[in-house]
LORO-672981 format. One record per residue (C-alpha): residue number from 1; residue in one letter; x, y, z. Coordinates in Angstrom, 3 decimals. Each point is the difference from the previous one (the first is absolute). Layout:
N
+-----+---------+----------+----------+----------+
: num : residuo :     east :    north :       up :
+-----+---------+----------+----------+----------+
: NUM :       A :        X :        Y :        Z :
...
+-----+---------+----------+----------+----------+
//
This chain:
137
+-----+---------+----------+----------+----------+
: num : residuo :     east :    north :       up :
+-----+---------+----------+----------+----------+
:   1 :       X :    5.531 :   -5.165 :   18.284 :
:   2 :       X :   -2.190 :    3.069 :    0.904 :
:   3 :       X :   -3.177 :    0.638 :    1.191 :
:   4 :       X :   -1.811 :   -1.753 :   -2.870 :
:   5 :       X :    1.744 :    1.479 :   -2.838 :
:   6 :       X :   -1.846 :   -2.196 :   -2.269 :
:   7 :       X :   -1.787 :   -3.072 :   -0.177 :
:   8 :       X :    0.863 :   -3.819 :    0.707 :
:   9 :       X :   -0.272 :   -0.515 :   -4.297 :
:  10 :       X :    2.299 :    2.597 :   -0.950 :
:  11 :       X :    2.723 :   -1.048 :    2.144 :
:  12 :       X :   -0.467 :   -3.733 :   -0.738 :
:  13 :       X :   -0.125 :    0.923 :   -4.053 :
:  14 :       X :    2.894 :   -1.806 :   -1.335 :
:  15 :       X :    2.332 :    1.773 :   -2.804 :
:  16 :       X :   -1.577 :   -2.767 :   -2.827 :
:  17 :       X :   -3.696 :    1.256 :    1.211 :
:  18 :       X :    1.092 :    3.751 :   -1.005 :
:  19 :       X :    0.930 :   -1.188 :   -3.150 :
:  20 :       X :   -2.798 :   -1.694 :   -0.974 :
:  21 :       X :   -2.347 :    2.665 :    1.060 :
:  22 :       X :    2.164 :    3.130 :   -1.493 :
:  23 :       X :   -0.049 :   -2.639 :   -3.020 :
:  24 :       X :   -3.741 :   -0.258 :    0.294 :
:  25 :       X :   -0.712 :    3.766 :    0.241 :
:  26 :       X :    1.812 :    0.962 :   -3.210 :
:  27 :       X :   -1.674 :   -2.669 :   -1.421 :
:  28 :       X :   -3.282 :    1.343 :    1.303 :
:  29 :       X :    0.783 :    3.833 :   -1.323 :
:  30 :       X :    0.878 :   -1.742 :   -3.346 :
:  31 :       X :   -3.331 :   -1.291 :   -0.127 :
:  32 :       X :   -1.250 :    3.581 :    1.187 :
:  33 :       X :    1.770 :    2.015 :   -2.462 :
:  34 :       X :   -1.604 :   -2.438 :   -2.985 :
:  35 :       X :   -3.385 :   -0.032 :    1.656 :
:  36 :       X :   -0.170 :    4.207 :    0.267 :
:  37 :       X :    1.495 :    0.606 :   -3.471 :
:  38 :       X :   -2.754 :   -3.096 :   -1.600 :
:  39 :       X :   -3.237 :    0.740 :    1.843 :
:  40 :       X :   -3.148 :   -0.742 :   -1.801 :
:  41 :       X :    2.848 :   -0.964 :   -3.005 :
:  42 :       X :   -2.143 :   -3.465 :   -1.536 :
:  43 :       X :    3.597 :   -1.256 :   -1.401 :
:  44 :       X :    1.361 :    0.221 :    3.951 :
:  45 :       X :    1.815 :   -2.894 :    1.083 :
:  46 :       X :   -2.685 :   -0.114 :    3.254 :
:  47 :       X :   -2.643 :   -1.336 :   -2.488 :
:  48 :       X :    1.421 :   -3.632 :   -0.003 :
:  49 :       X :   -0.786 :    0.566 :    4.116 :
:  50 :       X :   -2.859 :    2.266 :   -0.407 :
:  51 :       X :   -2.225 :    0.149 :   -2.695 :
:  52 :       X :   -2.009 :    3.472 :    0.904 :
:  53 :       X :    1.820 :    3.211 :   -0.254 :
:  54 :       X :   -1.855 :    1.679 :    2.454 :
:  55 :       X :    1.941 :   -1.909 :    2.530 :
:  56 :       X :    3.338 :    1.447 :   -1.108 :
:  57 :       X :   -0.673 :    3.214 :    2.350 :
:  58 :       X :   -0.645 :   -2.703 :    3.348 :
:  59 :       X :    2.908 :   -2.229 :   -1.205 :
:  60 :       X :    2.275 :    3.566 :   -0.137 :
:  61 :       X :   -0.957 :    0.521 :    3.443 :
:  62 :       X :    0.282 :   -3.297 :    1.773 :
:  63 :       X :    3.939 :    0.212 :   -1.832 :
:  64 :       X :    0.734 :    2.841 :    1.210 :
:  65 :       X :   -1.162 :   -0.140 :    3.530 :
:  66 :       X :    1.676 :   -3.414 :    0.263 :
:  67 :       X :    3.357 :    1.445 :   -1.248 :
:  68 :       X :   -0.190 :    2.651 :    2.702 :
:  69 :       X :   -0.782 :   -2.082 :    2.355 :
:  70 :       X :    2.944 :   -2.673 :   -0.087 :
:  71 :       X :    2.597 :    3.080 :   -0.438 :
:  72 :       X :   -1.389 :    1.282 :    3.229 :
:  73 :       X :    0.407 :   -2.991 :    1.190 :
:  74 :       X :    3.600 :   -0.128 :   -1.216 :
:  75 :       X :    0.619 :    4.157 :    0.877 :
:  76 :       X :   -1.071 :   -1.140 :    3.477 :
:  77 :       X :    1.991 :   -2.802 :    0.797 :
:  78 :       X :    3.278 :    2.434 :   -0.919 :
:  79 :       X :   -1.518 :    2.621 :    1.980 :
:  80 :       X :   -0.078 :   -1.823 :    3.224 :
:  81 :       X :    3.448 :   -1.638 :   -0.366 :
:  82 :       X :    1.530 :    3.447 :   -0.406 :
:  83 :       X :   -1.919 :    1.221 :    3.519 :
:  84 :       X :    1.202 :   -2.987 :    1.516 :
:  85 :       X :    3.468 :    0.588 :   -0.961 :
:  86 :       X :   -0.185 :    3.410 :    1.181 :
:  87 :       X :   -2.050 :   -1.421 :    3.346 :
:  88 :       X :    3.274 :   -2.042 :    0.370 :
:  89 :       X :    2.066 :    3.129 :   -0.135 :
:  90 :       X :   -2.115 :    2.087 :    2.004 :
:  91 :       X :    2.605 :    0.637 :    3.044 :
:  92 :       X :    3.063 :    0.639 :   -2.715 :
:  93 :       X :   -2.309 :    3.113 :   -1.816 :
:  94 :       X :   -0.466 :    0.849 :    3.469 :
:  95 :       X :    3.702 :    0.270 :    0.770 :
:  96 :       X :    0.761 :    1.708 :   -3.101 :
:  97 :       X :   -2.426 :    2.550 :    0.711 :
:  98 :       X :    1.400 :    0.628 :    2.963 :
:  99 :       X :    3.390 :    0.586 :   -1.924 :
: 100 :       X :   -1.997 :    2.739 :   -1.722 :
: 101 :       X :   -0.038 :   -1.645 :   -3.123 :
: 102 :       X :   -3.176 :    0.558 :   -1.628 :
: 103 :       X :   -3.100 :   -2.141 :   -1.712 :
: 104 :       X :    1.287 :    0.596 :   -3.779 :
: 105 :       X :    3.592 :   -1.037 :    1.151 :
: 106 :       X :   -1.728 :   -2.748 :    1.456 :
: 107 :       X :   -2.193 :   -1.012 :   -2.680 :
: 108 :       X :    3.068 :    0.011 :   -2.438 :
: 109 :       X :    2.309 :   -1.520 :    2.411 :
: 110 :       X :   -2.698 :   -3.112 :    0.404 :
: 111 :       X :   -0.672 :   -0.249 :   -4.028 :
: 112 :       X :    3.762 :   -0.101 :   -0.702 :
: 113 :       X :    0.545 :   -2.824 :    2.438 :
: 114 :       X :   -3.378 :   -1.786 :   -1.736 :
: 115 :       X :    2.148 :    0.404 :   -3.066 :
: 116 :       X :   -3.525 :    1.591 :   -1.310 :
: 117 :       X :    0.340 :    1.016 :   -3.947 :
: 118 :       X :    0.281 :    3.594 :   -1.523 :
: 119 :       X :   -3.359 :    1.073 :   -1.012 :
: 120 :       X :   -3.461 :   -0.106 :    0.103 :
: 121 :       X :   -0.321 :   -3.062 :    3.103 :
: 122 :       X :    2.618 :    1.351 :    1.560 :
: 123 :       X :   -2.204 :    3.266 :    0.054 :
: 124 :       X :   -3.045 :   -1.832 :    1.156 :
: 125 :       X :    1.875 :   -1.647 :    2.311 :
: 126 :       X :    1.547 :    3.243 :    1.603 :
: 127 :       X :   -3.218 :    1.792 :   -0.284 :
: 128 :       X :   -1.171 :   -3.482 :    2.842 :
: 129 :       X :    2.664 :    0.046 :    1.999 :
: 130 :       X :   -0.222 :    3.746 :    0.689 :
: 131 :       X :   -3.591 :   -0.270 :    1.203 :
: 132 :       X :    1.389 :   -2.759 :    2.371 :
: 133 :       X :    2.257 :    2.396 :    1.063 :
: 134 :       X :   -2.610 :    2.890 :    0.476 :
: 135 :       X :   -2.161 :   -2.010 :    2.126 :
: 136 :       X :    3.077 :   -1.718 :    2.079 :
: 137 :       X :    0.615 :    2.745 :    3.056 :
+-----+---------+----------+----------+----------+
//
């Protein structure tokens, strides 16, 4: 691997896990998007849960900051298997370098052998690997 690229969980987070939290996430923003649009609403759905309206504003809250959290948690674990791939390709970038090719050809050349998608990920996903490459010398 490489010099911690991420933590023991993330590596060991099977491909069912990521379902079931990227599952439980939109689920969570579901339950976001009806609690921001119905705050303080008496006919709200949340009243079966929560009788008192006032809450709505701390239930919003607690939603949303659990929803970020698990797709950090998610974002992360991608993040770190990316590094590691390019961790485990360190001496090839190297050698290409020294061919004079140079960090976008690179960056490209690595996304098109991930098979990575046309569009916005495989713009995020660029936009990583080209720091990587900036602070590889």
């Amino acid at each position: 691997m490489g010099q911690g690229s991420c933590p023991i969980f993330f590596e060991s987070m099977k491909e069912t896990t990521r379902k079931y939290l990227f599952i439980l996430v939109v689920v969570l923003l579901a339950l976001d998007f009806y609690a921001i649009f119905n705050a303080g609403n008496p006919r709200s759905l949340f009243r079966f849960i929560v009788p008192d309206p006032r809450y709505d504003y701390i239930i919003t809250l607690v939603l949303s900051i659990a929803a970020v959290a698990l797709a950090l948690v998610l974002t992360a674990e991608r993040t770190g298997r990316l590094k590691s791939l390019l961790d485990m390709n360190r001496d090839f970038i190297q050698e290409l370098r020294g061919k004079g090719r140079s960090d976008g050809e690179i960056a490209e050349s690595f996304l098109n052998e991930l098979k990575a998608p046309a569009g916005l990920l495989r713009s995020l996903a660029r936009a990583r690997v080209m720091r990587y490459l900036s602070k590889l010398k």
